[in-house]
C-alpha positions as CSV (number, residue, x, y, z in Angstrom):
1,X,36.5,-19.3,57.2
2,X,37.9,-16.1,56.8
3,X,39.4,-15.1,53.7
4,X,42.6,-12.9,53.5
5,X,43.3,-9.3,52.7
6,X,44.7,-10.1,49.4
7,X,41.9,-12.8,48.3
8,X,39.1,-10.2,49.7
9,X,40.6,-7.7,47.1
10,X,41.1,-10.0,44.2
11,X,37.3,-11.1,44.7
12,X,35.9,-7.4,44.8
13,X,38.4,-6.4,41.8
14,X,37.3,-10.0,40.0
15,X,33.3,-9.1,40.8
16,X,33.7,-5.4,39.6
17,X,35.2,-6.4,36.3
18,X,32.2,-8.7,36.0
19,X,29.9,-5.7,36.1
20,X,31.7,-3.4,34.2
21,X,31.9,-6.2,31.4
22,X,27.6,-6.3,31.8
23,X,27.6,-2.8,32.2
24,X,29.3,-2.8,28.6
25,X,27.6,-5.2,27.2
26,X,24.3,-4.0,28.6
27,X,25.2,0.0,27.1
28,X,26.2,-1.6,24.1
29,X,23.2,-3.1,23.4
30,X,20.6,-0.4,24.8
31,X,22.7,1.9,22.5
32,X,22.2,-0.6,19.7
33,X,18.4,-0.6,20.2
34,X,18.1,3.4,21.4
35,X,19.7,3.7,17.4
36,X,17.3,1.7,15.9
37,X,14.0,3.2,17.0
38,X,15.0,6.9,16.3
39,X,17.3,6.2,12.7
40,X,15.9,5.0,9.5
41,X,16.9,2.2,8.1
42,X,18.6,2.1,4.9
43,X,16.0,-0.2,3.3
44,X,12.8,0.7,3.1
45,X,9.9,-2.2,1.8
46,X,7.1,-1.3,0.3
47,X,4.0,-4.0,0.0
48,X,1.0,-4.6,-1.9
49,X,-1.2,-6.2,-4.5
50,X,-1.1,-5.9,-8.2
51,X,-3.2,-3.1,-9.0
52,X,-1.2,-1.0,-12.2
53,X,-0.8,1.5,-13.2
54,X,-0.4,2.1,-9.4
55,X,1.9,-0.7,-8.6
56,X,2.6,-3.6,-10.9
57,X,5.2,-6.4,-11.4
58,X,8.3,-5.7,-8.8
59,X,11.8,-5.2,-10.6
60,X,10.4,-4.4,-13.8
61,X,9.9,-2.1,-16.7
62,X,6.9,-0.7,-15.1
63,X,7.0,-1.2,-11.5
64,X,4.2,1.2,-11.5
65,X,3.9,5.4,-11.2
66,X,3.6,5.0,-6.8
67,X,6.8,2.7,-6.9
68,X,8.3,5.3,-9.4
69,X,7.6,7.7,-7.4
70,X,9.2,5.5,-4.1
71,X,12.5,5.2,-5.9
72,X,13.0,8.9,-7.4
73,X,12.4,10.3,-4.0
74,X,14.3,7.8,-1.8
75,X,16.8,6.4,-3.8
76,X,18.9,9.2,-4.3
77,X,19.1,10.0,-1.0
78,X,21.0,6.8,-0.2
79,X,17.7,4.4,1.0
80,X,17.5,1.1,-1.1
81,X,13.6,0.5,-1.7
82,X,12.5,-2.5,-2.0
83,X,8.9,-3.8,-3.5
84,X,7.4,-7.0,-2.8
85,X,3.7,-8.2,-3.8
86,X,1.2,-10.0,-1.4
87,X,-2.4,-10.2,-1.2
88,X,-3.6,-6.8,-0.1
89,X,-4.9,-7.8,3.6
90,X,-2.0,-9.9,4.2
91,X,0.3,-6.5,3.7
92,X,-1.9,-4.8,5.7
93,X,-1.6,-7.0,8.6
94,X,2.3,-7.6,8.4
95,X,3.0,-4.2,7.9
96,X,0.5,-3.0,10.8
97,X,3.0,-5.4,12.9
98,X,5.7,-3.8,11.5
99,X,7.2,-6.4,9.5
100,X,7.2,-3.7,6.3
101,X,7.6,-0.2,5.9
102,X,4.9,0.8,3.8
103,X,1.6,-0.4,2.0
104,X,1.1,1.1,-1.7
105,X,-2.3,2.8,-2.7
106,X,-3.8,2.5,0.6
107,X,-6.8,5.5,1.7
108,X,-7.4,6.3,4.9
109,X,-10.1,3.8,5.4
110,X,-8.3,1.3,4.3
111,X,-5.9,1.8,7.4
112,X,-6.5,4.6,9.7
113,X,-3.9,3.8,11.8
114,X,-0.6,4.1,9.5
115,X,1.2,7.1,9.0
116,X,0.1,9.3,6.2
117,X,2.3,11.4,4.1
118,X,0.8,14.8,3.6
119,X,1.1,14.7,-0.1
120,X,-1.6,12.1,-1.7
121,X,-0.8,10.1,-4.8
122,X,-4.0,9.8,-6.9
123,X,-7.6,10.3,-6.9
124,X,-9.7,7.1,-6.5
125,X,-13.6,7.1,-7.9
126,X,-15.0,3.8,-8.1
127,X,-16.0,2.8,-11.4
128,X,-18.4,-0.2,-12.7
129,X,-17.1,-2.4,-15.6
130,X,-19.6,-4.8,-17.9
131,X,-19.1,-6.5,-20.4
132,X,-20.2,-5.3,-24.4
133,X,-23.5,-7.6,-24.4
134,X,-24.7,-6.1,-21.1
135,X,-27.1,-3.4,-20.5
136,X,-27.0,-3.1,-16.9
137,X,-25.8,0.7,-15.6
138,X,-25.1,1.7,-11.9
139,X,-27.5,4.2,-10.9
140,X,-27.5,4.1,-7.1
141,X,-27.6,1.8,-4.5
142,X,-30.9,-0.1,-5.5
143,X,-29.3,-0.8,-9.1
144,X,-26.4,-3.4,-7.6
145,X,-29.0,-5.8,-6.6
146,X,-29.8,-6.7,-10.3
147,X,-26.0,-7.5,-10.9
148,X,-23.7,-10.4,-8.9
149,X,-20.6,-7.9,-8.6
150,X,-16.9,-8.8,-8.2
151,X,-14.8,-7.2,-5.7
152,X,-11.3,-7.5,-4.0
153,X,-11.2,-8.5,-0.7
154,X,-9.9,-5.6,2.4
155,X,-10.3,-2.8,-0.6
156,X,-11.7,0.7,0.3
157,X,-15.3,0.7,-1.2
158,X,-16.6,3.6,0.6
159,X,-19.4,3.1,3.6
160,X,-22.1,3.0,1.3
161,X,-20.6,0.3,-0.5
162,X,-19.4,-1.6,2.5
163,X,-23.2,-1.4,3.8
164,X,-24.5,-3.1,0.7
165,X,-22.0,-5.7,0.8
166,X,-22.6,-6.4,4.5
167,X,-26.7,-6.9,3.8
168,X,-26.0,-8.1,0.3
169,X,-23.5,-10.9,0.7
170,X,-25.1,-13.3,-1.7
171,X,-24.7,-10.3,-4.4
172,X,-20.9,-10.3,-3.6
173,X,-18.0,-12.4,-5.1
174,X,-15.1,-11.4,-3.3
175,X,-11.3,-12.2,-4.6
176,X,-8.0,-12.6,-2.8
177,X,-4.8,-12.6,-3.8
178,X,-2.2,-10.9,-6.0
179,X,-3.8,-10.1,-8.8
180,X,-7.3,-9.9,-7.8
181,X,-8.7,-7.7,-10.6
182,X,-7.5,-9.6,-13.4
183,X,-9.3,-12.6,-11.7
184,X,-11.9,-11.1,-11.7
185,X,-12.0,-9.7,-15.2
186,X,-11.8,-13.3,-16.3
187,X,-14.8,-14.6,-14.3
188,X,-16.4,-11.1,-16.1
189,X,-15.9,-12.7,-19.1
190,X,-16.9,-16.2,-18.6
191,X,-20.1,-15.1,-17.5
192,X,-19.7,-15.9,-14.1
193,X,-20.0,-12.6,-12.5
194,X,-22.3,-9.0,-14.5
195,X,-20.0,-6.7,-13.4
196,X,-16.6,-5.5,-11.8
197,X,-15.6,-2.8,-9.2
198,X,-12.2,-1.0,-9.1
199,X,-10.8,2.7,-10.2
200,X,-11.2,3.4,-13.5
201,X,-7.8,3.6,-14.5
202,X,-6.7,0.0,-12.9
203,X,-10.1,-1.8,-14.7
204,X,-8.8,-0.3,-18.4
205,X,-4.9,-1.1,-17.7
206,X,-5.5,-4.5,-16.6
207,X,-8.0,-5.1,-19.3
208,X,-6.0,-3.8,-21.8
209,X,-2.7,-6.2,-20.7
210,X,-5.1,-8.9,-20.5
211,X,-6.3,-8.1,-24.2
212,X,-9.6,-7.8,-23.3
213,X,-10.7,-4.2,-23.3
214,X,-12.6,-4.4,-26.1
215,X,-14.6,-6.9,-24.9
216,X,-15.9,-4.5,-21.8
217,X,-17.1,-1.1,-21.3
218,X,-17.9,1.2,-18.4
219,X,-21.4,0.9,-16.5
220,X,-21.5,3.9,-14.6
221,X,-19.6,5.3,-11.9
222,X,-19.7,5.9,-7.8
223,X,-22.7,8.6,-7.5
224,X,-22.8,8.3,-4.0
225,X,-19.7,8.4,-2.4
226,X,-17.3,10.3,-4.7
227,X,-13.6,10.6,-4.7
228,X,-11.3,9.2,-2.0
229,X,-7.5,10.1,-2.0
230,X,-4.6,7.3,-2.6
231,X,-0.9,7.0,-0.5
232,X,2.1,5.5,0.7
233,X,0.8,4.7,4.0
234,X,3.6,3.8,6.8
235,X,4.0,1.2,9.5
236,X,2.2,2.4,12.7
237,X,4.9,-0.1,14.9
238,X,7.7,1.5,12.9
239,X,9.1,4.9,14.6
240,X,11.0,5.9,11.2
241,X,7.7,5.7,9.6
242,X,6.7,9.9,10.0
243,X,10.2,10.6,8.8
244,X,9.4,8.7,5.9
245,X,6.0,10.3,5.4
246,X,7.8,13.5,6.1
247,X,10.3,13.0,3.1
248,X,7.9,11.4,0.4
249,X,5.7,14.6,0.4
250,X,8.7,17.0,0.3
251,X,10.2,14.5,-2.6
252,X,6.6,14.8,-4.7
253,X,6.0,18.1,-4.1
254,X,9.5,18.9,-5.2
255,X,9.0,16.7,-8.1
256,X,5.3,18.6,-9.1
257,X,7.6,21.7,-9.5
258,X,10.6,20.6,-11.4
259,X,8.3,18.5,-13.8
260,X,9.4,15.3,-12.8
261,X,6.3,14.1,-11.7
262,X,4.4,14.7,-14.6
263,X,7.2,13.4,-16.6
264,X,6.6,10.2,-14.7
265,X,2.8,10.1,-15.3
266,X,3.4,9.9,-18.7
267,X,5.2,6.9,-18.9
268,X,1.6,5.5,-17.4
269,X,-0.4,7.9,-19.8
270,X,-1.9,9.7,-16.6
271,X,-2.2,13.5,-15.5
272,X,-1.7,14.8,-12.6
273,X,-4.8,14.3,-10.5
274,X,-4.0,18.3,-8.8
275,X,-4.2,20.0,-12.3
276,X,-7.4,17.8,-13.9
């Protein structure tokens, strides 16, 4: 059946308001998405462990100098940052997917794939903690095997370390969780494990809340590997992640000038790691 002049045209005008309303919808939305890959987001979540005086207990007193840090470089420039903890693989993984902004005190072994800021945020050395009573000192590589050693699971150890615990297993207690260390500290204590790995600063803080650092002292310290360097490390599925990096290291070098920084640190009773 044929259909008339007038019905023809009220079809065709009908069919091409139909595509202009997809078209809409359609630029509407690939504008929508276009925006969110090239502008930051005005919240920005930052995920780890426990491990003070790095990070600590979110929305507290003492969130930690790296969360300090966080919050005096993005807040003021309108970004609300938030801090959640999680057991450190587990904010690895999620933020690798890009369910998070950022991982707190992560090295570049720990996840070579995120974006790094220029501008590091502490010095890590591994350090080796005993208890009073033991005699045991870390020497080199050889010297671990007369100890059953705690550790925290998906941490930086260095190669060398990693080796050992990959040929050593039954020498290794590993912990997971959110507050590892202090865990582990305990099972110190109860005899269950002859010594403790971690940096220096995190084994005396967390001994020290837990009432307990006169009860330990320091057996030696990483001979073999040295120092690593500590970050912010960004989302590698997140495209606002290098402007983030971008901004943290203009924000702490800024605040390395003006004294802020330092001012900071002492809140934590730390110097700066750049002027030691």
């Amino acid at each position: 059946m044929l259909l008339s002049m007038s019905t023809l045209f009220q079809c065709r005008f009908l069919h091409s308001l139909v595509l202009i309303f997809a078209f809409v919808i359609s630029g509407t939305s690939c504008a929508e998405v276009l925006s969110s890959r090239v502008t930051p987001s005005n919240t920005i979540t930052f995920v780890a462990d426990r491990w003070p005086p790095f990070n600590d207990v979110p929305d507290s007193e003492m969130e930690g100098y790296m969360m300090d840090v966080a919050r005096a470089v993005f807040e003021p420039q309108g970004y609300k940052v938030v801090y959640k903890n999680m057991p450190w693989n587990r904010a690895i993984v999620e933020s690798r997917r890009g369910r998070f902004d950022a991982i707190i005190g992560a090295s570049r072994v720990d996840a070579p794939d995120f974006v790094f800021p220029e501008e590091e945020l502490g010095r890590n050395k591994l350090s080796f903690y005993i208890t009073k009573e033991s005699n045991w000192t870390f020497k080199d590589v050889s010297s671990l095997e007369q100890v059953y050693l705690g550790v925290i699971d998906g941490y930086d150890y260095r190669a060398w370390f990693k080796e050992y615990e990959r040929t050593h297993p039954e020498k290794i207690y590993v912990r997971h969780g959110k507050t590892p260390l202090k865990e582990n500290l305990k099972l110190l204590l109860h005899g269950r494990l002859d010594a403790v790995v971690d940096n220096e600063a995190a084994l005396r803080w967390v001994a020290k809340d837990m009432g307990i650092l006169d009860q330990l002292k320091p057996g030696g310290e990483d001979t073999v590997g040295g120092v690593s360097y500590i970050y912010h490390a960004f989302s590698p599925a997140r495209p606002t992640s290098g402007h983030y990096a971008r901004l943290l290291s203009q924000g702490i070098r800024e605040m390395r000038e003006n004294g802020r920084l330092q001012a900071i640190l002492d809140r934590y009773g730390i110097q700066d790691w750049q002027k030691k």
